[in-house]
N, C-alpha and C positions, 0 to 999 in steps of 0.2 A: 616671502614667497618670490621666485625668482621671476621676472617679467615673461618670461618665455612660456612660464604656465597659461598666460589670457590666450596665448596658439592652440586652439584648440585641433587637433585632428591635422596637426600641420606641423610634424616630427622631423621632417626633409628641411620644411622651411628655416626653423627654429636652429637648428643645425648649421646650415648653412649663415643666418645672421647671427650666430654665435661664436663660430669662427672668425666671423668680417670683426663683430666687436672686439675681439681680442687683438685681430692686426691692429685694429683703431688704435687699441688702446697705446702701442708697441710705435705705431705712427706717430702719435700726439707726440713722445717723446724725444722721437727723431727731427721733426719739425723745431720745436721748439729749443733742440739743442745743437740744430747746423749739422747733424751727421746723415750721410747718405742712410735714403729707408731701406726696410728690410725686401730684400726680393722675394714675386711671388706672393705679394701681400692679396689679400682676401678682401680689402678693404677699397671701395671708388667711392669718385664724390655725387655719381648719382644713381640712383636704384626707379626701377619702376617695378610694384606691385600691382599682379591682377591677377583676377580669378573673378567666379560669378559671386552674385548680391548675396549676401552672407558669411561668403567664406572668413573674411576677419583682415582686409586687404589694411584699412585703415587700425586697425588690431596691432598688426604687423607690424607696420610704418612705427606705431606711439614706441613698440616693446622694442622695437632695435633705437629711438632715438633715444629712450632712457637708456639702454646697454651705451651708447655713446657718449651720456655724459655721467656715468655711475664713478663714485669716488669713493668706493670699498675698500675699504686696507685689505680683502681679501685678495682682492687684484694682486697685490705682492708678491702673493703666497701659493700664485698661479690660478685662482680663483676667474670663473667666467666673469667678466662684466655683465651689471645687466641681476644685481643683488636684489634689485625691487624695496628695498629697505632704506638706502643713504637718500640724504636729501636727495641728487639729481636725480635718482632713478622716482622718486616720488614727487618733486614737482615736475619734473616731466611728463608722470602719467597722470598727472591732474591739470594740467596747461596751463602754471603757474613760472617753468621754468624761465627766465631772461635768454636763452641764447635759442630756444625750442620754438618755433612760430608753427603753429597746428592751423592750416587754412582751413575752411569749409565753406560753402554757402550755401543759402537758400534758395538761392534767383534759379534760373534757368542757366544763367551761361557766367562766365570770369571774364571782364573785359581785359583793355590794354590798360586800362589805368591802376585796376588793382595790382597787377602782375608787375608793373614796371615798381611800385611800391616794394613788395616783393624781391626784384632783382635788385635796388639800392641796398633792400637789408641784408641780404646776401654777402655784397661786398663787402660787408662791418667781420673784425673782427672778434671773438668771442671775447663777452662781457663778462663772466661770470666762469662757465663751464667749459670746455674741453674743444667743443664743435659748436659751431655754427650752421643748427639743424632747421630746415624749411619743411614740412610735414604739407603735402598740397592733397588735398583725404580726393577733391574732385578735378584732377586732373582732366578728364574727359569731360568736362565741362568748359575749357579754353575755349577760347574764339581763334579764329585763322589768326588774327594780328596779334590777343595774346599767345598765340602759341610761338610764333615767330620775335619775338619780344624775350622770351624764355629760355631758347634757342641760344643767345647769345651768351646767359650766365651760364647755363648749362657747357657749353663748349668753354667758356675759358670762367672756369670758378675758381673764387678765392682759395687761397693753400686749407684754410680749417672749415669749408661750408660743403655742407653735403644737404642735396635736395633727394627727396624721397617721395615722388609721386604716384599715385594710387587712381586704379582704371579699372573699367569690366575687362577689357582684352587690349591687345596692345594695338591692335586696328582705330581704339579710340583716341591714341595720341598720334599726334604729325612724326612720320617715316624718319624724319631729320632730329628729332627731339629722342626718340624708343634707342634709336641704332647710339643714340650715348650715354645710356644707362644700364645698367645691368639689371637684367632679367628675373626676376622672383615669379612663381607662379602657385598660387595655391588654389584647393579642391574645396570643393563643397565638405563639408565634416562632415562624420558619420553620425545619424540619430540619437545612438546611443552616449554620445561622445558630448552631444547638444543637450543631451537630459541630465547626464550628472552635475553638467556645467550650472546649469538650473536650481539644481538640487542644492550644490556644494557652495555656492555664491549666494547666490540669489534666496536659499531656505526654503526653496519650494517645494511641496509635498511632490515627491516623486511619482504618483499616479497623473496627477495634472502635468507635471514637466514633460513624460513620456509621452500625453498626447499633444500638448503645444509641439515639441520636437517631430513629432512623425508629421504631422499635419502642414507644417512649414517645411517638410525637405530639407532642414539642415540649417537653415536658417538662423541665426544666434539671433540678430537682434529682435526681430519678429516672432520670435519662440518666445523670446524673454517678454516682450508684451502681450502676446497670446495668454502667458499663463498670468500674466498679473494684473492686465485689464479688461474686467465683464464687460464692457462695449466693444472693445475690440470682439471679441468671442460673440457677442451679440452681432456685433457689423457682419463678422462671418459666415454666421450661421444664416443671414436674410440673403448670404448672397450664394449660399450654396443652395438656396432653395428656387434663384431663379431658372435653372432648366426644367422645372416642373412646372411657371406660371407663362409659357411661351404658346400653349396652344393654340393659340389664333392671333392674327393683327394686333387686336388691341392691346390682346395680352403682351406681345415685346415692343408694344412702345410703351405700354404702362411700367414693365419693367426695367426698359431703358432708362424712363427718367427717374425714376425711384433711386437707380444705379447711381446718375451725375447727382440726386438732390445729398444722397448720403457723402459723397464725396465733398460738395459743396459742404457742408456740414461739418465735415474733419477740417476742412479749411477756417470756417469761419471760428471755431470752436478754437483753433489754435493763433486764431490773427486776435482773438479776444485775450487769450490769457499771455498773449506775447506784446502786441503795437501798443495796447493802452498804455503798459509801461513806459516800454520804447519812447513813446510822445510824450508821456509827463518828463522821462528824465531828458528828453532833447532840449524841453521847454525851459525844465532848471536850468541846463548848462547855460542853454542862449537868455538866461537872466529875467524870464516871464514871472512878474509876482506870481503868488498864488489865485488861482480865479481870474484874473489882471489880461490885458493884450499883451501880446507879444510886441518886443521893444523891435523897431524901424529898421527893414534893412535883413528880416530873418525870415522873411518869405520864401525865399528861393530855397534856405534850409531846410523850410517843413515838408513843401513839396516834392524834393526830392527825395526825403523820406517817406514820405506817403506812396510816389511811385516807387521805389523799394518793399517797401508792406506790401501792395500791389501785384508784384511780380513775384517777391516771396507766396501770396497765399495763392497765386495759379500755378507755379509750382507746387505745393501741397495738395492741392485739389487734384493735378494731374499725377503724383505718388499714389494719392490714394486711390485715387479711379486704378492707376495701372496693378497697383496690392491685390483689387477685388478682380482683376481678370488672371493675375496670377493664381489666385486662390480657384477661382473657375477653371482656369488651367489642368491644375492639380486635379480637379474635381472629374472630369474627363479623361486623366488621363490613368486616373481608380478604374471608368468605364472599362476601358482600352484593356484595362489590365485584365478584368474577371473576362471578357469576350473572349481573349487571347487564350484562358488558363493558365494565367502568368503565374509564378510564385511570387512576385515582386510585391511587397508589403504593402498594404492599403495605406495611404496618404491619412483618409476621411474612412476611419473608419466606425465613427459615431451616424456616418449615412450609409453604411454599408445595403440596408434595406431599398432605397432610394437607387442606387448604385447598380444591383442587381435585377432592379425593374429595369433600368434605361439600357441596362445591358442585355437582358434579354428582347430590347422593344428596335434592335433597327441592328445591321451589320455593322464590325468594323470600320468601315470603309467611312461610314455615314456619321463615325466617331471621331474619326482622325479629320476630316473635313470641319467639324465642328473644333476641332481644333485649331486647325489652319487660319478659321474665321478671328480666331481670338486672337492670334498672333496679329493677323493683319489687322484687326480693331487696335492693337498695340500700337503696329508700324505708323498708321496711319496718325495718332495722336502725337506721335514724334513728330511728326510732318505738320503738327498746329493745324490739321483737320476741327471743324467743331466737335466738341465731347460728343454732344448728346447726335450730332446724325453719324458718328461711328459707331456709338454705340450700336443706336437704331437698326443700322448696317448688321452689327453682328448679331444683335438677337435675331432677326430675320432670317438670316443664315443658319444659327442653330436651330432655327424651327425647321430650315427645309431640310436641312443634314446633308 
C-alpha cells in the first residue's frame, strides 16, 4: 500500500509531495554523481506542513520522508517513490529508519539545547539511506532562541538533509525560518473520509466509526480513540452534559472543578503507565541494583527527569482540559446550528434532544457569546492563567450567555 494512502482527504497534497519525491529521487542521483540537477526540480530541502489538529500534518511529514528514502526497483521502471513496502519506506514509517529523526515532545516548549542537537545531526551525511531526513512533528513548539538556532541549518543545509516541520499555521513559526521553506497546506478531512479510515485500518464496526467521525469534525486521531476507548466516550459524554448543570453559582464551580479534576486524571493515568518505567529503566542505565540506592553522583540525573515528567504531565493535563472545551465547542456550535435552521450536519447527534432544548431556551446571540467564552477560556490557559479560575471564568459566562 503506497505511503500516500495514510493522506487522507489530502489528494492536492499527496500530488504535490509525489512529485517532489520523484525529483528527490532524479536529485539523489545527480548529487552523488557530480552532474549538474535537473531544472525546475520539485524538490527543496525544507518544507513546512500546516493545517488545523487533525488534518494528518505530521501524517504528511512520515509519508513523504519514506517516499525519500524508498528503494523500489519499481523506481526504475518510472514507478512513484514512496512503495510503502521496501525496507525504507517501512522503517521510516515505524521510526526505525538511521537517516529518519521523527522529533516530538511532550513538554510545553523545544529549547535551544535540543534543536542545536538536531542541527549537528543535520550536518551528517546519510548513513544508511538516500536523505538526511529531520521530521520536527512540533515545530510551533520552538522557543525564540530555539527558533533562531534552527534558522541557521535551515538557510545553509547540508547538500542530502531536508527538514520537514509541521505547525497549526504558518503564524506559529518565526517569519525568518517559514519564508525558507516551502509551503504545504492541508484541510480538515471530510467525515466520511475519517469513517472509512476507521473501518478499513482500524476494523471498526462502521456504525461506531461514523459516529466517532462526525463527533470529532474530521479529526483522525481523536476519532480513532473515540471509537476505540469507552473512557474516552465516557470523558465525553460528562462533559457534554455540562451546559445543563450551570444553573446557578454553585452549580459552575462545582462543574468547573469536576472539568480540571477529570483532566487532572488523564494526566495522572498517563504519568502512571509512562514515568514508573522511564524511572526504573533510568535507574538500570545509571547502575542502581535492584531495590539498592542509587550509586553517587546521579542525583542531578534523576531530578531532571522528574522535572521532565513534571512538565510532560501539565502538558497532558492542559491537552486534555483544552479536548473537553473543544468538545464543548462543538457542542454549541450543534446549538448555533438548529437556531440558525442550518443544514449543516449535527456534530453530537446522540444529544440532539438536549441540543434542541438549549436552542430553543435563549437567542443566537446568547449562543455565539457562549462561544466566545470558550475560546477565551482557551486563550487564557495559553497564557498559563490557573486551570480551574478559567475555567470558573467560563462556566460563569455560559450561565449568563
Amino acid at each position: 500500500m503506497p505511503v500516500w494512502d495514510d493522506l487522507v482527504g489530502q489528494e492536492k497534497v499527496s500530488e504535490q509531495l509525489a512529485a517532489a519525491a520523484r525529483d528527490a529521487d532524479a536529485l539523489v542521483t545527480t548529487i552523488t554523481s557530480n552532474t549538474p540537477p535537473p531544472e525546475a526540480s520539485k524538490m527543496t530541502h525544507a518544507w513546512l506542513f500546516t493545517g488545523p489538529p487533525g488534518s494528518g500534518r505530521s501524517t504528511a511529514a512520515r509519508a513523504f520522508a519514506a517516499a525519500l528514502q524508498c528503494v523500489s526497483p519499481d523506481r526504475a521502471l518510472g514507478g512513484i517513490p514512496g512503495c510503502g513496502f521496501c525496507d525504507g519506506c517501512h522503517t521510516s514509517l515505524v521510526g526505525t529508519h538511521a537517516d529518519v529523526q521523527i522529533v516530538r515532545t511532550d513538554m510545553l516548549s523545544i529549547g535551544v539545547k535540543e534543536t542545536r542537537d538536531l542541527v549537528r545531526r543535520a550536518q551528517l551525511s546519510p548513513a544508511t539511506g538516500r536523505w538526511q531526513v529531520i521530521v520536527l512533528e512540533d515545530a510551533d513548539r520552538l522557543t525564540e532562541g530555539a527558533g533562531n538556532v534552527l534558522l541557521k541549518a535551515v538557510e545553509e543545509p547540508a547538500p542530502r538533509t531536508v527538514w520537514l516541520l509541521c505547525a497549526p499555521s504558518i503564524e506559529d513559526v518565526l517569519p525568518t525560518i517559514r519564508s525558507r521553506c516551502r509551503l504545504l497546506t492541508l484541510r480538515t478531512p471530510p467525515v466520511d473520509a475519517v469513517a472509512d479510515i476507521l473501518v478499513r485500518r482500524d476494523g471498526i464496526e462502521p456504525g461506531v466509526a461514523a459516529v466517532a467521525a462526525r463527533a470529532t469534525q474530521g479529526h483522525i486521531g481523536r476519532a480513532r480513540r473515540l471509537a476505540t476507548d469507552p473512557r474516552a466516550r465516557e470523558r465525553r459524554a460528562a462533559v457534554l452534559k455540562l451546559p445543563l448543570r450551570i444553573d446557578d453559582i454553585g452549580g459552575c464551580l462545582k462543574a468547573a472543578q469536576e472539568l480540571i479534576d477529570t483532566a487532572s486524571e488523564d494526566a495522572k493515568q498517563l504519568a502512571e503507565e509512562v514515568d514508573v518505567k522511564e524511572t526504573e529503566d533510568m535507574k538500570a542505565a545509571l547502575g542502581a541494583a535492584q531495590g539498592g540506592r542509587m550509586p553517587r553522583g546521579t542525583a542531578g540525573v534523576m531530578k531532571e527527569l522528574e522535572d521532565n515528567q513534571k512538565r510532560r504531565r501539565t502538558r497532558t493535563q492542559r491537552d486534555a482540559l483544552d479536548l473537553a472545551l473543544i468538545d464543548l465547542t462543538g457542542f454549541y456550535r450543534d446549538v448555533l446550528a438548529l437556531q440558525f435552521g442550518s443544514r449543516v450536519a449535527l456534530a453530537n447527534t446522540e444529544s440532539e434532544e438536549i441540543l434542541e432544548r438549549l436552542a430553543r431556551g435563549g437567542p443566537p446571540e446568547a449562543t455565539l457569546r457562549r462561544i466566545d467564552a470558550i475560546a477565551a477560556c482557551r486563550e487564557a490557559l495559553d497564557r498559563n492563567v490557573a486551570p480551574l479560575l478559567a475555567v470558573e471564568a467560563m462556566t460563569m459566562a455560559l450561565r449568563a450567555g
